[in-house]
TORKEPA-861035 format. One record per residue (C-alpha): x, y, z. Coordinates in pm, 1 decimal, padded with zeros to 6 digits. Each point is the difference from the previous one (the first is absolute). Example, Ala and Ser with C-alpha at 12.3 -4.5 7.8 and 13.67 -1.06 7.14 Angstrom:
2
(pt (01230.0 -00450.0 00780.0))
(pt (00137.0 00344.0 -00066.0))
END
This chain:
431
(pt (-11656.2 -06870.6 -10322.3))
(pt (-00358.3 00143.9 00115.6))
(pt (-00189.9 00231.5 -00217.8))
(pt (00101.9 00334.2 00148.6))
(pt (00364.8 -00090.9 00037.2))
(pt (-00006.8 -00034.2 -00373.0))
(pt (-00165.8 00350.8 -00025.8))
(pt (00288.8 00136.1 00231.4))
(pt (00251.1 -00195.2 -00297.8))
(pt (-00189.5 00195.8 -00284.6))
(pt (-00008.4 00313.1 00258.8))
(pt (00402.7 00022.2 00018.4))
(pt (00007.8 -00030.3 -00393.6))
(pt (-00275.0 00294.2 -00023.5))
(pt (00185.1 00203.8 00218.7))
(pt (00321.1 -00040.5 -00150.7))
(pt (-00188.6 00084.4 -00336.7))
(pt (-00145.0 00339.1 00165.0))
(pt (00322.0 00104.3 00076.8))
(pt (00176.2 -00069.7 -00365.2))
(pt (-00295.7 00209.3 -00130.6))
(pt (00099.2 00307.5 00199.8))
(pt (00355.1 -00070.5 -00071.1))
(pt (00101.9 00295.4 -00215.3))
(pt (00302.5 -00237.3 -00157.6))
(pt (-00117.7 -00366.7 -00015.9))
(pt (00286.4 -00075.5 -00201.7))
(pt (00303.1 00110.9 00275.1))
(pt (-00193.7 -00183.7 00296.7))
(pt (00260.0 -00207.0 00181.6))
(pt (-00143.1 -00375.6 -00065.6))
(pt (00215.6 -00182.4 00215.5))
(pt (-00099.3 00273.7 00294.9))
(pt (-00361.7 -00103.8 -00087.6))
(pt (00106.5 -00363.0 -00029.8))
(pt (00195.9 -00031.7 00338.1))
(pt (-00240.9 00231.4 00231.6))
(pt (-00293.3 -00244.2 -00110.6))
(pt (00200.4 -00294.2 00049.0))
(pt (00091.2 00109.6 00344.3))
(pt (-00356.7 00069.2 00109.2))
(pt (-00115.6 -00309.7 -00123.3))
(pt (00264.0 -00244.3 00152.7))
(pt (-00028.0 00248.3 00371.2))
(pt (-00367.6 -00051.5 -00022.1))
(pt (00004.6 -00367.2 -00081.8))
(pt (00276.2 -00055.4 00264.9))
(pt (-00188.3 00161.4 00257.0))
(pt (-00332.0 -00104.0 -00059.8))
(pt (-00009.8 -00362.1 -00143.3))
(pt (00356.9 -00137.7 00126.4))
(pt (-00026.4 -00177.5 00331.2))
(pt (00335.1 00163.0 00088.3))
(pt (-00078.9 00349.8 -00124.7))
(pt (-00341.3 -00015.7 00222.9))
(pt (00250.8 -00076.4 00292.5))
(pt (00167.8 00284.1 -00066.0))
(pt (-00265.1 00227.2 -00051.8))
(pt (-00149.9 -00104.3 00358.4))
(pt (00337.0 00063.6 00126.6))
(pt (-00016.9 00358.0 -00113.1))
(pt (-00329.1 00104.7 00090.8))
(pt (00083.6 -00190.2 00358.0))
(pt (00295.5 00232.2 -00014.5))
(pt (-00173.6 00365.6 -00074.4))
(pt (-00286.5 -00117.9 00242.4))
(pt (00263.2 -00064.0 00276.1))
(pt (00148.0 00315.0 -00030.6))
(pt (-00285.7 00238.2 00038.6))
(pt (-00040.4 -00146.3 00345.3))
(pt (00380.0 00191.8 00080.1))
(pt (-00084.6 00269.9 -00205.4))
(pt (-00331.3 00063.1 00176.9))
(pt (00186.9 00043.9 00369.1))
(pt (00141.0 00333.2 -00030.0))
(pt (-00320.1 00117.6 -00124.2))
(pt (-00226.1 -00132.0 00297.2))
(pt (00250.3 00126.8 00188.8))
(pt (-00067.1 00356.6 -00153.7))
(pt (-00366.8 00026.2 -00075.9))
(pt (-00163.6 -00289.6 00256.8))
(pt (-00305.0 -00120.7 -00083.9))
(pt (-00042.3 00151.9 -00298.5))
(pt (00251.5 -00204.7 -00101.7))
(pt (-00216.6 -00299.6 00083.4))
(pt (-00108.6 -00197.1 -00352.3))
(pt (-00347.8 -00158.1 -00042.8))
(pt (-00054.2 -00291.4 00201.4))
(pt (00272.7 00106.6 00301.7))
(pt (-00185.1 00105.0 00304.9))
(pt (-00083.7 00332.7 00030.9))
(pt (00045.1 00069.2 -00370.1))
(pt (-00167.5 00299.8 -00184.3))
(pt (00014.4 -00154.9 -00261.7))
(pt (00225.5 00049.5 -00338.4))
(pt (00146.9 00337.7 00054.0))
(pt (00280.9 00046.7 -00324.2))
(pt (00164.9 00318.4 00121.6))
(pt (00062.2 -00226.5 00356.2))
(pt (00001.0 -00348.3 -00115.9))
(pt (00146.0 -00012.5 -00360.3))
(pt (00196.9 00296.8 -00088.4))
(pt (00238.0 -00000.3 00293.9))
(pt (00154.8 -00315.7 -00105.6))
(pt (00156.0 00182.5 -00284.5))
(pt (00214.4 00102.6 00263.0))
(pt (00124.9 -00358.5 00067.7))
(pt (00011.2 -00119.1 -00346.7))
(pt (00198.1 00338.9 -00106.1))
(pt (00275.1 -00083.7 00291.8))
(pt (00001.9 -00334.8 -00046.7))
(pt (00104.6 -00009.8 -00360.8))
(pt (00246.2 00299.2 00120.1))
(pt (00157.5 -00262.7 00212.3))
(pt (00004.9 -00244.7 -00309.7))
(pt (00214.8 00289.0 -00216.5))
(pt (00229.0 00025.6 00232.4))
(pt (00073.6 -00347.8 00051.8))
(pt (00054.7 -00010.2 -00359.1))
(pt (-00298.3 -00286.6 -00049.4))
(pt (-00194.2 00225.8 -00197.8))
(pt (00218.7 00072.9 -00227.1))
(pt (00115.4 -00306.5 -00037.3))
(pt (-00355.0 -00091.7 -00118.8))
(pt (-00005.5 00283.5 -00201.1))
(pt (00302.7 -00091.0 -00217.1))
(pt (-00104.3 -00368.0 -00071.2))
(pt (-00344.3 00107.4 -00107.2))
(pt (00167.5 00296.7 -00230.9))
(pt (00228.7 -00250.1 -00135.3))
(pt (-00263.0 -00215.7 -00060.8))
(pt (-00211.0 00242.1 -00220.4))
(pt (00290.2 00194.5 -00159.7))
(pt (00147.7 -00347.5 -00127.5))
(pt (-00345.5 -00181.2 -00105.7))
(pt (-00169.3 00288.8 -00127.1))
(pt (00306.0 00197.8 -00160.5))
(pt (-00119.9 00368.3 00115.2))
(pt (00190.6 00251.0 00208.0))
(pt (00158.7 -00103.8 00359.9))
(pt (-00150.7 00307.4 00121.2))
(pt (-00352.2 -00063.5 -00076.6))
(pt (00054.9 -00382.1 00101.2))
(pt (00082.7 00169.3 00369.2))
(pt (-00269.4 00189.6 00012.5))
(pt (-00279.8 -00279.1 -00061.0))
(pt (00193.9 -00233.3 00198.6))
(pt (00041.0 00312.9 00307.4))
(pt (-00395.6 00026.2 -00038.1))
(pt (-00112.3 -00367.2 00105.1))
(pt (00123.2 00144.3 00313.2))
(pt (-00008.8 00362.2 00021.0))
(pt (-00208.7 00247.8 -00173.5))
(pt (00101.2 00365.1 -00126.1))
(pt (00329.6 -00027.8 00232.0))
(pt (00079.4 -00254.9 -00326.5))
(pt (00104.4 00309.4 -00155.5))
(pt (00308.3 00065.4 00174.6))
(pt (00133.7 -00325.7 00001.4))
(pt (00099.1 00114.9 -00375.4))
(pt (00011.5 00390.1 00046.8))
(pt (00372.7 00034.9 -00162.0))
(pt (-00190.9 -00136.7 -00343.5))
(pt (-00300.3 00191.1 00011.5))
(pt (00131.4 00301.7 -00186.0))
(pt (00138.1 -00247.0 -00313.0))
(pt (-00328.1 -00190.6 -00029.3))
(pt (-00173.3 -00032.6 -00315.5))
(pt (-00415.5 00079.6 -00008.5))
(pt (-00033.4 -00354.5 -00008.3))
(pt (00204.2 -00048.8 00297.0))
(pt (-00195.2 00240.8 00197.7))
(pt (-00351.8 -00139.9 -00118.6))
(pt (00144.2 -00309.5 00184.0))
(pt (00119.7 00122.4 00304.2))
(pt (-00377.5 00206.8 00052.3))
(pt (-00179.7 -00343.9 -00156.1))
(pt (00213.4 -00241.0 00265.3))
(pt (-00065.0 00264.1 00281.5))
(pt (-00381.0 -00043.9 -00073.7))
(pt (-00077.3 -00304.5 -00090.9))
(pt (00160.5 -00156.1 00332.7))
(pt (-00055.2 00086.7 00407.9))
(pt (00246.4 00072.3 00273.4))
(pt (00058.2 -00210.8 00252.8))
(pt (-00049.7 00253.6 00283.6))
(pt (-00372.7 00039.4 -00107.5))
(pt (-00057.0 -00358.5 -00074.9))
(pt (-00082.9 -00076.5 00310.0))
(pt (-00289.3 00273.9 00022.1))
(pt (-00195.6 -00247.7 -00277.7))
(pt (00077.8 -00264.4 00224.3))
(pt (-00156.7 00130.7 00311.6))
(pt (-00290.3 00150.0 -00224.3))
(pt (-00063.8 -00397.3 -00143.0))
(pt (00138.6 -00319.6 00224.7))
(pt (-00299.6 00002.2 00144.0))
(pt (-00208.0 -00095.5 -00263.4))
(pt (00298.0 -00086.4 -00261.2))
(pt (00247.4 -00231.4 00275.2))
(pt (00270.6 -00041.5 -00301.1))
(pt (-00007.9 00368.8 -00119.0))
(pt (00341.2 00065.8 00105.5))
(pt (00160.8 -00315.4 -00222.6))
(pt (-00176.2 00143.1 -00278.2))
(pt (00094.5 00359.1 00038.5))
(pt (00381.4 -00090.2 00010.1))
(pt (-00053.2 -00230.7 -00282.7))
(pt (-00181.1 00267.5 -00193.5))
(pt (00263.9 00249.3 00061.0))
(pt (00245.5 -00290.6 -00143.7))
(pt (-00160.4 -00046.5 -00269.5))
(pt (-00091.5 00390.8 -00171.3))
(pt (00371.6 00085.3 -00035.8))
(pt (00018.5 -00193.0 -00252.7))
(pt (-00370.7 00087.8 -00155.5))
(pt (00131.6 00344.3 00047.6))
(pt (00310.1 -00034.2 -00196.8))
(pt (-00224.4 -00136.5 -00285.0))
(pt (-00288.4 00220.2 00028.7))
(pt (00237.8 00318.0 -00014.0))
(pt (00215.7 -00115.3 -00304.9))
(pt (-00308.6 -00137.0 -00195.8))
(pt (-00147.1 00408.1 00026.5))
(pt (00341.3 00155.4 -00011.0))
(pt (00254.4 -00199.4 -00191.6))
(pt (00336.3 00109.4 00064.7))
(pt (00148.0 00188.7 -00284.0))
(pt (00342.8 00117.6 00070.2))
(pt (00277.8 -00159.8 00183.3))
(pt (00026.5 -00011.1 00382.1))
(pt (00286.0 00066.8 00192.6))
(pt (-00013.1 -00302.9 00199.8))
(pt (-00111.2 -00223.9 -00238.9))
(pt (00079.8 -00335.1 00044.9))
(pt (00222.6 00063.7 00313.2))
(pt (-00064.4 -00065.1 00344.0))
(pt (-00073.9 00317.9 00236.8))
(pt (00097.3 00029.7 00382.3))
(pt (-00261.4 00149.4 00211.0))
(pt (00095.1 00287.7 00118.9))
(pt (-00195.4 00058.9 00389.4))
(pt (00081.7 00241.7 00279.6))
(pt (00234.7 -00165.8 00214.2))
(pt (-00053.9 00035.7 00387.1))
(pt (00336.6 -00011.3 00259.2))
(pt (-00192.4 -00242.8 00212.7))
(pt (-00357.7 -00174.1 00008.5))
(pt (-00136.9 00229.6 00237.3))
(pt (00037.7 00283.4 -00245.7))
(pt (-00144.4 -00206.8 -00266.5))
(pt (-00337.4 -00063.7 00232.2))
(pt (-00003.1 00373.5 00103.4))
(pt (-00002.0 00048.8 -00393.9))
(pt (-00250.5 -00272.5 -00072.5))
(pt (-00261.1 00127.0 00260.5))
(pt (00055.8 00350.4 -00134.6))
(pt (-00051.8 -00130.0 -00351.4))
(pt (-00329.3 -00176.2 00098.9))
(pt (-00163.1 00301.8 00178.1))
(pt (00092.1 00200.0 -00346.1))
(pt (-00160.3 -00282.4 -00134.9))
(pt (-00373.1 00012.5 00202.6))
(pt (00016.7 00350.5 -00018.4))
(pt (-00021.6 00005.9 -00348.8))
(pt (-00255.5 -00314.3 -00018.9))
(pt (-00228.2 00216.1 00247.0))
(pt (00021.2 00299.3 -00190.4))
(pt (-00104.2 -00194.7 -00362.1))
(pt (-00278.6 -00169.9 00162.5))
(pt (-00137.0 00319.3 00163.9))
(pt (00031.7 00183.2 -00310.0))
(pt (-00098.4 -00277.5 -00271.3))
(pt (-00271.9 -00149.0 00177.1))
(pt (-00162.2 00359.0 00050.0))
(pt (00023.3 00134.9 -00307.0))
(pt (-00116.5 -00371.3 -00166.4))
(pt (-00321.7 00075.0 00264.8))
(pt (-00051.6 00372.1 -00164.9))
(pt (00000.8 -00164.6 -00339.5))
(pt (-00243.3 -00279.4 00109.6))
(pt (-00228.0 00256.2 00110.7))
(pt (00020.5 00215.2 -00337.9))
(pt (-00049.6 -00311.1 -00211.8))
(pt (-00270.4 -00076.4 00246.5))
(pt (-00159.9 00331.8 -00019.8))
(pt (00024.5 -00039.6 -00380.2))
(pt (-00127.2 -00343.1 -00038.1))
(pt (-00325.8 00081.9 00188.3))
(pt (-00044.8 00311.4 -00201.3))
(pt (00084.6 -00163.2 -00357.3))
(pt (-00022.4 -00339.2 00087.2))
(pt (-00385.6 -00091.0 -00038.1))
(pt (00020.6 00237.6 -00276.9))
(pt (00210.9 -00259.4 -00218.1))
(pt (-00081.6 -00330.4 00152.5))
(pt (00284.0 00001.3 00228.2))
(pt (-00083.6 -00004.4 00347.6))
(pt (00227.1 -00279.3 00197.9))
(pt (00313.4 00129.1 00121.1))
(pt (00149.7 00264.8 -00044.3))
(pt (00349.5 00000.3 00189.1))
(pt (00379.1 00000.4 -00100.7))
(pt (-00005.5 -00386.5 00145.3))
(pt (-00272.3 -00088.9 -00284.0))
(pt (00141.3 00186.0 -00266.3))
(pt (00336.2 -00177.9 00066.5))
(pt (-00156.3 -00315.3 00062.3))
(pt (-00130.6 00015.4 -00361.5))
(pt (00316.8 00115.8 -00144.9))
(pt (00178.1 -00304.9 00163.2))
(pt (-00270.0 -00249.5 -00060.9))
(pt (00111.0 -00188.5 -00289.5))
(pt (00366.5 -00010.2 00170.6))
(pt (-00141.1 -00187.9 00292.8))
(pt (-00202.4 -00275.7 -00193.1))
(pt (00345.3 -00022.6 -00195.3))
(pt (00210.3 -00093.7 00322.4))
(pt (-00241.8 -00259.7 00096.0))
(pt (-00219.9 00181.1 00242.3))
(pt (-00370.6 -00220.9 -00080.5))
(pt (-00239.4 00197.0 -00117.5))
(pt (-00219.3 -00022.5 00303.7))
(pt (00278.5 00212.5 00204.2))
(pt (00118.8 00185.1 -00297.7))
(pt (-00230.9 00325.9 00049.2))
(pt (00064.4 00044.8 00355.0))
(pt (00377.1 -00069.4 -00039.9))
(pt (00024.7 00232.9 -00285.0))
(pt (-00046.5 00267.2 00215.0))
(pt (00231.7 -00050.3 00268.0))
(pt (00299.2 -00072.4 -00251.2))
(pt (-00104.2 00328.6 -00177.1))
(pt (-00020.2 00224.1 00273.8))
(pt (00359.6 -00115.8 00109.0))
(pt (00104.3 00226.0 -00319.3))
(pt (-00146.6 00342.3 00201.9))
(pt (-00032.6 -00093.1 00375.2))
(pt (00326.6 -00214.3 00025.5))
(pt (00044.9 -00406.0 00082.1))
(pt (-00050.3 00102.9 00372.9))
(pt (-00365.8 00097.1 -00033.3))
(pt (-00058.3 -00285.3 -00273.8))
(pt (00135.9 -00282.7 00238.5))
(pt (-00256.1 00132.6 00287.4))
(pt (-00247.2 -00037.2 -00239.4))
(pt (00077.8 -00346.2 -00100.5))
(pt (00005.4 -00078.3 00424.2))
(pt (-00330.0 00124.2 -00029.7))
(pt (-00108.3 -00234.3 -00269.1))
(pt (00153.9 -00288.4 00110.1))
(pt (-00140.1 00033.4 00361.3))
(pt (-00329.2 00025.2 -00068.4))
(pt (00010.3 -00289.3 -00245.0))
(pt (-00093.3 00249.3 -00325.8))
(pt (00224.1 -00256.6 -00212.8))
(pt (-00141.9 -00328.0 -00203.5))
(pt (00335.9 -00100.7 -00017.9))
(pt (00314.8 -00054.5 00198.0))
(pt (00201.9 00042.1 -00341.2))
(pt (-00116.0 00368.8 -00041.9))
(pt (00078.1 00149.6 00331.9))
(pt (00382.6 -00197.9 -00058.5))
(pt (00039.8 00175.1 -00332.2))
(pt (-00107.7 00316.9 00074.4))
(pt (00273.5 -00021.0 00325.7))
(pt (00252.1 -00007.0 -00253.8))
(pt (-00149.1 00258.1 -00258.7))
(pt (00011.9 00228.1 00277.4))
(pt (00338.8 -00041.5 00099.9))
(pt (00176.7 00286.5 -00124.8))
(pt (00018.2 00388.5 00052.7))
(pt (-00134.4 00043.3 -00402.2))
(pt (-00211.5 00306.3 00053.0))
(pt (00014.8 00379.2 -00018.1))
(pt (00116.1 00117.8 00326.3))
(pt (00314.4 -00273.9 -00075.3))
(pt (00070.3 00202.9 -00368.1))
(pt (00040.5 00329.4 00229.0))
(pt (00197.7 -00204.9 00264.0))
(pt (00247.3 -00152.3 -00179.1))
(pt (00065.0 00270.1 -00319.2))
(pt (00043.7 00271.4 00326.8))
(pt (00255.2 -00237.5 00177.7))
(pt (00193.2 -00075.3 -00312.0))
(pt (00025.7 00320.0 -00120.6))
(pt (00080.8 00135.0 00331.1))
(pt (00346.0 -00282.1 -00026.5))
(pt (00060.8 00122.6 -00394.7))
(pt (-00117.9 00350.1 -00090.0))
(pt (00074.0 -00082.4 -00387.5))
(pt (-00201.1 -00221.4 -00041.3))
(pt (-00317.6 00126.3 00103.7))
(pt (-00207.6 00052.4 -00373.0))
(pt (00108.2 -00368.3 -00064.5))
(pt (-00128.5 -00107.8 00273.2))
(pt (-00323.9 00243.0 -00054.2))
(pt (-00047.9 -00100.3 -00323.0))
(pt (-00007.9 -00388.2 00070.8))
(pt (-00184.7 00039.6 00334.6))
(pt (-00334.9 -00098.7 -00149.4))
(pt (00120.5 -00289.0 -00227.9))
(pt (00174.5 -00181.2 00326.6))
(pt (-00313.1 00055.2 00155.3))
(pt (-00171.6 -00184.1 -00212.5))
(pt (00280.2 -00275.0 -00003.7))
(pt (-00060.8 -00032.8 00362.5))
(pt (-00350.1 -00094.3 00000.4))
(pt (00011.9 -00223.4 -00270.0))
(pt (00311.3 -00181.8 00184.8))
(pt (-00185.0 -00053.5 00291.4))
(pt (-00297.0 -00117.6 -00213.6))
(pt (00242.0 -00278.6 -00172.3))
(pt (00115.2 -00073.5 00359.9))
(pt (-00338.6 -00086.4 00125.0))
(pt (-00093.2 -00174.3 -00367.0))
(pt (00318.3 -00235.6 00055.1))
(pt (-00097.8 -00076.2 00354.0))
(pt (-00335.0 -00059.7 -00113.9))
(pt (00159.1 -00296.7 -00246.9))
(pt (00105.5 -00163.4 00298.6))
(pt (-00323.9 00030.7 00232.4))
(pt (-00064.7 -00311.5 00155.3))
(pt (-00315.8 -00018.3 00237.3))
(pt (00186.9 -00328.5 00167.3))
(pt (00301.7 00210.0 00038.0))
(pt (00158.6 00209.1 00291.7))
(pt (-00129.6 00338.4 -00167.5))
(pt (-00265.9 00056.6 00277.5))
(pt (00187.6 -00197.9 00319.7))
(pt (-00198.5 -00268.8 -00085.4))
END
C-alpha cells in the first residue's frame, strides 16, 4: 500500500476512537455492529475499487445514472428551453441549478415511485434489512431504515412509521444518523450534473458512497448512543410499510408531487442558509478587520475558514495530502452550515480550475461530502419524524445533536475507507 492509503488505515482507527470517546457508555456499545459495518465497508470498497469485476460493475452503474439523466432531462427542455441547455450544448447559458439540476428531482422522485409499486423496491429493501438485522443483531426497524436510505432520504421514515412511537433513544439516534449520513437518489443526480464534467466517474462513486455509509451509519450511531433497553423489533425482520397506489399512473402523479415538495424545500434552505451564512461572513469580517491586526490575526475571517480549521485534522486523517488538506478542509466544513449542495459546487470549482495536487483528494472529498449531515438536515428530519409520531418528539430533540455528529463522522469513515482503496491506475477518475 502507498503512504497515504496507510494514513487513510490509521484514519478509520482514529475515527472510530473519536467516536468511543464521546460515547457516554463504552461498555454497552454493540461490538459486533462495529465489527460487521467495518467489515462491510471494507470488503464494498475493496470489491469496487481493486476487483477487476467490482470495477466492471461500478462502470456499469455510473454508465447507468449517466444514461438516465439524458430521459430525465427531456421533460425539462421541454418546459424551460434553453435554459435547460447544460454547458457545452449549443446555445447554453451555462450551469443554471434551478433549470438544469433541480428539476430532475422530479424524474428521480417518479421513477423510484414506479419502482414501489412494482414491488422492486421493496424487495431491495427487505434483503438489505435482513441483511443488517441478522449480521449486526439490532432492531428490524432500524435495519429498514438504513437500508430505505441508500435509496431514499427523509421519506425513509415512513417506510417504518407503525414503529416509530415504540423506538428506543437509541433507535431514533439511528434513524436521524442513517438519514444524514447518506443522499437520496432523486438529488443524486444534481452532484452529477454539478461534476461529470470534470469528475467523468462521479456518478459510480456517489452510488457506491451511498452503499457504503449505511453501514458506517449504523456504527457511528451505536458507538455514540449504545442501545440500552430492548427494542421491539429486535432481531425480527420488518415489512416496509409504503403508500400503495391503484395503478402506476397514480404512483407517478404522487412521485412528481413528492419531488416538487422536495425542490421547494431545497430552494427555500439554500435561500435562507446561504444568506444568513453571508450576514455572518460579513460580521466576522467586520470584526476581523477591526480586532484582527490588533491580535495578529488578520487572514480570514469567514465561517468557511473557521470550519476549515475545525475540520482540519479530520481531513489529513482520511487521507486528503497535506498539500490539498487546507483548501479541502473548508469545503467539507462548510457542508455542516451551507448543506452538501453548496459544498459539491465548490469542489466543481476546485476541480475545474485544477486547484488540486492530487487526484486522490478531490475522490475523497466526493465521498466525505456525500451525505445530508448538516444543520438544515437536523431541522428536516426531527420536523418530519415528529410530524409521523407526536410522542416522540423530546427523544428525538434530545438526540438531534448527537446523530448529527454521527453523521459527519460516518461520512468521514466513508471517504477514509475509500481512501484505503485509492488507486491512481484504477477506474476512480475514468481513467
Amino acid at each position: 500500500m502507498e503512504l497515504y492509503n496507510l494514513v487513510s488505515l490509521a484514519g478509520v482507527l482514529a475515527l472510530l476512537g473519536f467516536a468511543l470517546l464521546l460515547n457516554p457508555s463504552p461498555r454497552r456499545t454493540n461490538l459486533r455492529v462495529v465489527g460487521w459495518g467495518l467489515a462491510v465497508q471494507l470488503v464494498l470498497a475493496l470489491f469496487i475499487f481493486r476487483v477487476p469485476a467490482g470495477r466492471r460493475f461500478f462502470l456499469l452503474i455510473n454508465d447507468a445514472v449517466v444514461a438516465l439523466l439524458e430521459p430525465a432531462a427531456a421533460g425539462v427542455r421541454f418546459v424551460f428551453g434553453p435554459l435547460a441547455k447544460g454547458p457545452g450544448e449549443e446555445g447554453s447559458l451555462g450551469f443554471i441549478l434551478a433549470f438544469q439540476g433541480l428539476p430532475t428531482i422530479i424524474f428521480f422522485s417518479a421513477l423510484i415511485a414506479v419502482l414501489y409499486h412494482y414491488r422492486v423496491m421493496p424487495l431491495l429493501l427487505k434483503v438489505f434489512a435482513r441483511f443488517f438485522t441478522k449480521t449486526m443483531r439490532i432492531s428490524g426497524a432500524e435495519s429498514l431504515c438504513a437500508a430505505s436510505n441508500i435509496f431514499v432520504g427523509v421519506e425513509s421514515a415512513f417506510t417504518v412509521r407503525p414503529h416509530l412511537a415504540a423506538m428506543t433513544r437509541s433507535e431514533l439516534c439511528t434513524v436521524l444518523t442513517a438519514g444524514m449520513a447518506t443522499v437520496a437518489s432523486n438529488v443524486l443526480a444534481v452532484y452529477v450534473l454539478l461534476l461529470r464534467e470534470t469528475f467523468p466517474t462521479i456518478a459510480g462513486h456517489l452510488v457506491s458512497a451511498s452503499f457504503l455509509s449505511a453501514p458506517a451509519a449504523l456504527v457511528m450511531s451505536k458507538m455514540l448512543l449504545p442501545e440500552t433497553g430492548r427494542p421491539r423489533t429486535l432481531g425480527l425482520s420488518v415489512a416496509p410499510h409504503y403508500e400503495k397506489h391503484s395503478n402506476v399512473f397514480e404512483a407517478v402523479i404522487a412521485g412528481a408531487q413528492g419531488g416538487v415538495k422536495v425542490i421547494v424545500g431545497v430552494v427555500a434552505l439554500l435561500i435562507a442558509v446561504l444568506g444568513l451564512v453571508a450576514l455572518l461572513d460579513l460580521l466576522l469580517k467586520t470584526l476581523g478587520n477591526g480586532i484582527g491586526p490588533a491580535i495578529g490575526l488578520s487572514g480570514d475571517w469567514s465561517l468557511r475558514a473557521v470550519l476549515g480549521v475545525l475540520f482540519y485534522p479530520f481531513t489529513l486523517a482520511v487521507g486528503i495530502p497535506p498539500a490539498d488538506a487546507g483548501t479541502l478542509a473548508g469545503i467539507i466544513g462548510e457542508r455542516l452550515v451551507v448543506t452538501e449542495l453548496t459544498a459539491y459546487e465548490h469542489l466543481a470549482v476546485e476541480m475545474a480550475r485544477g486547484g488540486l495536487e492530487h487526484s486522490r483528494s478531490g475522490v475523497i472529498a466526493a465521498y466525505a461530502l456525500c451525505g445530508f449531515a448538516h444543520v438544515p438536515s437536523v431541522a428536516i428530519f426531527v420536523g418530519g419524524i415528529s410530524a409521523l409520531a407526536p410522542s416522540q418528539t423530546r427523544s428525538l430533540s434530545s438526540v438531534a445533536f448527537r446523530a448529527l455528529v454521527a453523521a459527519t463522522l460516518a461520512c468521514l469513515l466513508t471517504a477514509a475507507v475509500a481512501g484505503v482503496f485509492f488507486s491512481e491506475g484504477s477506474i476512480l477518475l475514468g481513467e
